[in-house]
KEZALUM-551735 format. One line per 4 residues: their letters; for each residue z, y, x of C-alpha. Coordinates in steps of 0.001 Angstrom, whole numbers, plus 500000, padded with zeros to 6 digits. Each point is the difference from the previous one (the first is absolute). Example, Ala and Ser with C-alpha at 12.3 -4.5 7.8 and 13.67 -1.06 7.14 Angstrom:
as> 507800,495500,512300; 499340,503440,501370;
//
This chain:
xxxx> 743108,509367,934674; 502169,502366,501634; 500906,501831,496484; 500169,496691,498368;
xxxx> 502942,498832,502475; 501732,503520,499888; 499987,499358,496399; 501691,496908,499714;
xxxx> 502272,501056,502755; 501313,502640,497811; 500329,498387,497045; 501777,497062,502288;
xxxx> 502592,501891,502311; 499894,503608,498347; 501332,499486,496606; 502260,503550,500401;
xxxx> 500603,502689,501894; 497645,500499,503094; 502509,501119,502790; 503227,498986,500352;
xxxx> 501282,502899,502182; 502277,502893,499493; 498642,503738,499952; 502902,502146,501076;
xxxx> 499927,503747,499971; 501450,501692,503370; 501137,503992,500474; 500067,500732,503355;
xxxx> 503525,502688,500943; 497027,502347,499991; 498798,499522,496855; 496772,497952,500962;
xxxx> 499157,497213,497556; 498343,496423,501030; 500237,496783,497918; 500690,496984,501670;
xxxx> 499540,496169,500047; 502684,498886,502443; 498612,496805,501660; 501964,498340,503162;
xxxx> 497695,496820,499692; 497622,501820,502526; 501301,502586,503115; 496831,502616,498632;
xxxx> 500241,503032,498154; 497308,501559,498073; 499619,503487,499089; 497496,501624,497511;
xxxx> 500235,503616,499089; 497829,502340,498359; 499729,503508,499835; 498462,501181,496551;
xxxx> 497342,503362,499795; 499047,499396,503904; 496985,498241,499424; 496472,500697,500644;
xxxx> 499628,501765,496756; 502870,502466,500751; 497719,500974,503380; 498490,503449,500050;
xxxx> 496510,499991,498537; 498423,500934,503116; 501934,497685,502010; 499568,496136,498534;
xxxx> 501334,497630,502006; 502823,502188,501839; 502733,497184,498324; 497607,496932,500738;
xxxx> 499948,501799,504070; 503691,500532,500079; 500813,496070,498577; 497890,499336,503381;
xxxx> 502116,501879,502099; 503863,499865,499112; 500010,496898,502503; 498381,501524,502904;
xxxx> 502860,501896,501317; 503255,501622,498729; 503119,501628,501515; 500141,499315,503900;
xxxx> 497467,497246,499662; 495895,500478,500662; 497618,497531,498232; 500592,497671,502646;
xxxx> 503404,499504,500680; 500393,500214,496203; 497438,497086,499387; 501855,498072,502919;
xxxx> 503142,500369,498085; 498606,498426,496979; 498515,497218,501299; 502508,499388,502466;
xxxx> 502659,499748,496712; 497573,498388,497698; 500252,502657,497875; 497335,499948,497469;
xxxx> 499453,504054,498929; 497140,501265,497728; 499065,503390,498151; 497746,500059,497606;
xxxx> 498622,502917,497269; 498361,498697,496602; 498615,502607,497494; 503830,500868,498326;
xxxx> 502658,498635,502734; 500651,499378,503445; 501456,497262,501346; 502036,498840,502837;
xxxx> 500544,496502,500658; 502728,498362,502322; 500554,496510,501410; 502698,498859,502564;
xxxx> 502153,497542,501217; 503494,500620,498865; 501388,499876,503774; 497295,502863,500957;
xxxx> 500794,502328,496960; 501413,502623,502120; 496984,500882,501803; 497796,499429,497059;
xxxx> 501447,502564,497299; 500612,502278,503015; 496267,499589,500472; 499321,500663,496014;
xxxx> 502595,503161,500166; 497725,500968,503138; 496586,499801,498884; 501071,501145,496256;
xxxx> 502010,503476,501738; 498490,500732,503455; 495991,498515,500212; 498652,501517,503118;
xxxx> 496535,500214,498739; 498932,499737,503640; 496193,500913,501560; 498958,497023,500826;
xxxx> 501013,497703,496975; 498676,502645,497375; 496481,499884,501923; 500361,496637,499431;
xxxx> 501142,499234,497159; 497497,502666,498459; 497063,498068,501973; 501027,496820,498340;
xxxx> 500074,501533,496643; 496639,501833,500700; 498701,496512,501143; 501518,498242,496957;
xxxx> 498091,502337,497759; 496439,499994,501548; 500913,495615,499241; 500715,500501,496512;
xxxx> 496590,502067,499629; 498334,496717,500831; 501884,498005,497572; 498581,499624,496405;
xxxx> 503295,499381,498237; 502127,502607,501692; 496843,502450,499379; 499627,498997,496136;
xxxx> 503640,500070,499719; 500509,503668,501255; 496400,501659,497996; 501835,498451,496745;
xxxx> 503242,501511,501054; 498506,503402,500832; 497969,499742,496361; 502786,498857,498125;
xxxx> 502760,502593,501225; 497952,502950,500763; 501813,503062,500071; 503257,497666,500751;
xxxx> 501627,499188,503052; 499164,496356,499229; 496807,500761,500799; 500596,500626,503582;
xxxx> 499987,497053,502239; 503275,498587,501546; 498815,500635,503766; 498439,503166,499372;
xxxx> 496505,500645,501390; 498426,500831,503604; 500152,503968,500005; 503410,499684,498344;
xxxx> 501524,497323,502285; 498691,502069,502745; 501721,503357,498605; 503529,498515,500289;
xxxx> 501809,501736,502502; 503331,499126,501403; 501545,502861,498026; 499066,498431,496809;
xxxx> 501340,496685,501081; 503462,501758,500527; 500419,501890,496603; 499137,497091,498018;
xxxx> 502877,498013,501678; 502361,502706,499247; 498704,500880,496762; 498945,496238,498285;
xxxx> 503082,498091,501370; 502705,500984,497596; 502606,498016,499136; 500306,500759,495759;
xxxx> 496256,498310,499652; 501116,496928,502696; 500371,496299,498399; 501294,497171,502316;
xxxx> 500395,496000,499473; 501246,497934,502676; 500132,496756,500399; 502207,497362,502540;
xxxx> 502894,499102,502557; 501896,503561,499098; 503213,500920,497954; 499595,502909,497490;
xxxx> 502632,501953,502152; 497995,499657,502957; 496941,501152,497949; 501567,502769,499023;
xxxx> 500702,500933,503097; 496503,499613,501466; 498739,501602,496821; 501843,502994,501188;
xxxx> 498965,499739,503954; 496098,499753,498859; 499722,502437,497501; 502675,502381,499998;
xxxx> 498471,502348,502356; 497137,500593,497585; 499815,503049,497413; 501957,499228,496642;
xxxx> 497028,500948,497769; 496505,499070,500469; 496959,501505,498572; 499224,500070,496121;
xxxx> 497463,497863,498998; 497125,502683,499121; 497235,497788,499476; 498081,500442,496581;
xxxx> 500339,497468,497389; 496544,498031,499365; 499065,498914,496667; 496593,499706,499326;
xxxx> 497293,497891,501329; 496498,501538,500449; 497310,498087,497423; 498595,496527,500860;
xxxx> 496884,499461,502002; 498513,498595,503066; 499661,501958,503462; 498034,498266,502642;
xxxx> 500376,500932,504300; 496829,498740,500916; 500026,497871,503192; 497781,497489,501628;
xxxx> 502068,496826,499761; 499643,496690,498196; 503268,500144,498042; 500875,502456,497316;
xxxx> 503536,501048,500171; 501384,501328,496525; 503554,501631,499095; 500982,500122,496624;
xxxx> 502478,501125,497476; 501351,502768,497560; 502834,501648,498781; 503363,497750,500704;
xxxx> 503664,499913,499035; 502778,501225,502437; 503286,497811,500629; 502473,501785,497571;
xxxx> 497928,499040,497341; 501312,497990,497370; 496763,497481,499753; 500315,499560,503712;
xxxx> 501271,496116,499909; 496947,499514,497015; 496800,501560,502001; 501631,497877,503121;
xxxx> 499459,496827,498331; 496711,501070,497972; 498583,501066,503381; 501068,496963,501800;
xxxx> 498136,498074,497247; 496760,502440,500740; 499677,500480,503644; 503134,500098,501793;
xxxx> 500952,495866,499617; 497443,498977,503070; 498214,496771,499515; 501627,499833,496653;
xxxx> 498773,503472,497958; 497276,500373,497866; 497831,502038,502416; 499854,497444,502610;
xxxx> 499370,497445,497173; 496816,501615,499104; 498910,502216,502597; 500533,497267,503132;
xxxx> 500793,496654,498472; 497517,499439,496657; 497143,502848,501893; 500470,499493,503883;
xxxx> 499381,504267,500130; 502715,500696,502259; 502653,498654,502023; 502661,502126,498838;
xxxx> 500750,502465,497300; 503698,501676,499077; 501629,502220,498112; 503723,501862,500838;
xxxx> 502180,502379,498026; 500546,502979,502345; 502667,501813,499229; 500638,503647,501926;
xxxx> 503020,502337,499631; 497410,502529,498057; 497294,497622,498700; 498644,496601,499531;
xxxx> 496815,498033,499764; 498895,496590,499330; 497965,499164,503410; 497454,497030,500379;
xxxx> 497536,499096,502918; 497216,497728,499946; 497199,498986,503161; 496786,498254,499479;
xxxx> 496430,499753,500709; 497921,503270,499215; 498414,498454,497141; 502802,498276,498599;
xxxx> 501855,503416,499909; 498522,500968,496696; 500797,496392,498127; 503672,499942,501707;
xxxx> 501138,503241,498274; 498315,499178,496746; 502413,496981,499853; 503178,501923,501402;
xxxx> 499396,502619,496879; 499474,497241,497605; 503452,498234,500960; 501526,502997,499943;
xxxx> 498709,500914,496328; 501146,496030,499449; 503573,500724,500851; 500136,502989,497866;
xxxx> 498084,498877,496780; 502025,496290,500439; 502854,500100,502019; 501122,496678,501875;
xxxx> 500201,496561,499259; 503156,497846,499423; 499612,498365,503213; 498673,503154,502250;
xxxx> 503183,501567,498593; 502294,497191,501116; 498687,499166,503384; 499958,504160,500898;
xxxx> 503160,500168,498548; 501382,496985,502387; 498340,500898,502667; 501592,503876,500076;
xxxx> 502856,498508,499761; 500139,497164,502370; 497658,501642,502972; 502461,502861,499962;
xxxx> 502211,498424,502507; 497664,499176,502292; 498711,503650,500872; 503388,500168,501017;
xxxx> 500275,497764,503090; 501751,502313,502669; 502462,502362,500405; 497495,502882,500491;
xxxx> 498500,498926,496673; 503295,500179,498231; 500836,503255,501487; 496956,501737,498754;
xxxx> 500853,498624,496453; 503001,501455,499860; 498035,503015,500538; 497693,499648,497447;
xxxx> 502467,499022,497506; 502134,503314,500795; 496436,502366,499888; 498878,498537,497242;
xxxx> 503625,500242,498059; 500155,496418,498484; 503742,500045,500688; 502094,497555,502505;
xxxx> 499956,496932,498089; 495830,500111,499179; 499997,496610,502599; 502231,498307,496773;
xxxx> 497825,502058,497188; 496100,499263,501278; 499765,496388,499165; 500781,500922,496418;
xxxx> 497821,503386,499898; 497441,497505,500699; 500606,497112,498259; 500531,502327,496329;
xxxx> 496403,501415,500159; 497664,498594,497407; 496999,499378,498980; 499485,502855,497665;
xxxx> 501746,502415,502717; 497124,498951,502267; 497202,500805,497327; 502162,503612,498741;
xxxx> 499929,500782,504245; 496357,498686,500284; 498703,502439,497549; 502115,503077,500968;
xxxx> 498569,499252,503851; 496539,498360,500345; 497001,501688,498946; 496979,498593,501399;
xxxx> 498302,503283,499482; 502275,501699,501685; 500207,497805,503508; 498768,502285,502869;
xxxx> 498557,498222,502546; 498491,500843,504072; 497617,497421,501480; 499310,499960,503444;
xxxx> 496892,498641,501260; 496049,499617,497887; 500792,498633,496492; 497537,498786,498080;
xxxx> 499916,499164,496345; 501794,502837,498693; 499854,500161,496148; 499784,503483,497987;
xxxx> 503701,500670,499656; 500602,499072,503934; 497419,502395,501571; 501565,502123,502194;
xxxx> 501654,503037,499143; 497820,503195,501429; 497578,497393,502084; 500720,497881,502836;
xx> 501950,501540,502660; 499492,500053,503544;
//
């Protein structure tokens, strides 16, 4: 129901262009570039920024999760602050100030009132220039992490998830996890913490989209009073192109629980790619739609097997995979991913209908806006859009990127990218009703 009204919605009230908004491009005196929205309507500002090659696959290889540890610990002290009086100073302001570390970038995120913006980019310039890395917060903060990880071991999904990462990129950074492990977590010293600030924080690999109550002379300004104190040129990006998936099968982590948990996918398409806008809609139509995609048609709605099943594009700065996750009884496990490799050899052999081709198309377009519902949001799209060079006026180009893809585009894409033969998969749990071609790979794992 909820696609059906987003539907009409869009066809209703979004005949054009999605946004409405200016993008303007802002040099700081010092050379530091940002692109702005310039909104008075609301006394917030919003700042997203991203530093490129300072993500968890740029860690050393003994050391994963040394970005993921420092994201945890920018805020906990910087300059003539400790942890405490720092974390006062944020709350007290309503600052809202984040760090996080994916597998390619880093990424800061900013949120203030526009009458406390003083103290809150002098906080940013602070925890970006002069982190304390302190005792007591690193114990800490590498306790919680250590806790965090002994959690995830007892999670299905995030343990399925990570064995099909491992299998998929071994030999590649991709293959490490995000947070690292125990022994390496616990092999971070303070020294480590340190060189990565002053060796991953460059400004030549830094991005920036801001959002809100500010003039771009002002930005410019604060552009300069954040980052200017950081080294020119950041790191190159050294990490190893990945281009080839290992061959399809099945591996099973054998554990006693009533649910199987299965990952899935194979060989993807990265963002630069000129069929992007085509497998966006053709995988919309398979498994990324929701209530609406063929998946949960057959595997949930028409079968009752699971409650949910998915697919993504996942795009990476070196690599890309079509991901998919499925969770259902033990001995439904076996039935579920017979029908997920069917509809996938479906899409390829026939490509959409009229009508699944309409409504994904519609929906693309028309949902777009509503991801975008804050200033935060908005920010980190301007972020994207710069990464992912799609040019300042993309906002006035997608609707159109989206609404030219066709039918036979979607069955061209489809047979380049699905091959049921070639989806790898990691369950989770005691499947039963395995057929031939999805025993597992080597034996059951424990």
């Amino acid at each position: 129901m909820l696609r059906r009204a987003l539907l009409i919605l869009a066809a209703v009230l979004i005949p054009g262009p999605v946004f409405a908004v200016t993008i303007e491009r802002v040099v700081s005196p010092g050379g530091v570039e940002a692109w702005l929205v310039e909104d008075h309507s609301n006394p917030v500002i919003a700042l997203e920024a991203t530093f490129r090659a300072a993500g968890s696959a740029s860690d050393p290889g003994v050391l994963p999760g040394l970005a993921y540890m420092t994201a945890g610990l920018l805020d906990e002290g910087a300059g003539p602050y400790d942890s405490k009086t720092f974390q006062a100073k944020l709350e007290n302001e309503a600052i809202g100030l984040t760090f996080d570390a994916g597998r390619d970038h880093f990424r800061v995120s900013l949120n203030t009132l526009a009458d406390r913006q003083d103290d809150a980019f002098e906080l940013l310039r602070l925890s970006l220039s002069q982190p304390r890395f302190d005792g007591e917060p690193v114990r800490r903060v590498r306790g919680e992490i250590l806790s965090m990880l002994a959690q995830e071991k007892q999670s299905p999904d995030t343990v399925a998830a990570r064995a099909w990462f491992a299998h998929v990129f071994a030999g590649h950074p991709y293959a490490r996890p995000v947070r690292g492990t125990p022994d390496s977590v616990k092999a971070i010293r303070t020294s480590d913490l340190r060189a990565w600030v002053k060796t991953r924080l460059g400004r030549s690999n830094l991005v920036v989209g801001v959002v809100g109550d500010i003039t771009p002379e002002d930005l410019g300004h604060r552009l300069d009073q954040v980052f200017a104190a950081l080294p020119a040129e950041g790191p190159k990006d050294e990490v190893s192109e990945w281009t080839a998936a290992p061959p399809g099968g099945v591996e099973v982590l054998n554990r006693p629980i009533p649910q199987s948990v299965a990952t899935f996918g194979e060989l993807g398409l990265k963002r630069n790619d000129p069929d992007w806008y085509v497998a966006t809609v053709m995988d919309n139509i398979l498994g990324g739609g929701g209530f609406s995609s063929r998946l949960t048609a057959e595997v949930r709605e028409k079968r009752g097997l699971a409650y949910s099943v998915y697919t993504a594009l996942a795009p990476m700065d070196h690599g890309a995979v079509i991901l998919g996750g499925v969770a259902t009884r033990n001995e439904r496990l076996g039935d579920s991913l017979r029908l997920i490799k069917d509809e996938w050899r479906r899409m390829r052999d026939e490509g959409p209908t009229d009508a699944e081709l309409a409504d994904a198309k519609t929906y693309l377009v028309g949902s777009f806006a509503l991801r975008l519902d804050s200033s935060p949001s908005v920010a980190g799209l301007l972020v994207a859009i710069q990464l992912d060079h799609l040019g300042i006026d993309y906002l006035d180009r997608r609707a159109d990127l989206i609404g030219g893809v066709t039918a036979d585009d979607v069955r061209r894409v489809a047979k380049r990218l699905l091959d049921p033969d070639a989806l790898i998969v990691t369950v989770v749990g005691q499947p039963e009703g395995l057929a031939d071609d999805q025993s597992p790979r080597g034996g059951a794992s424990q």
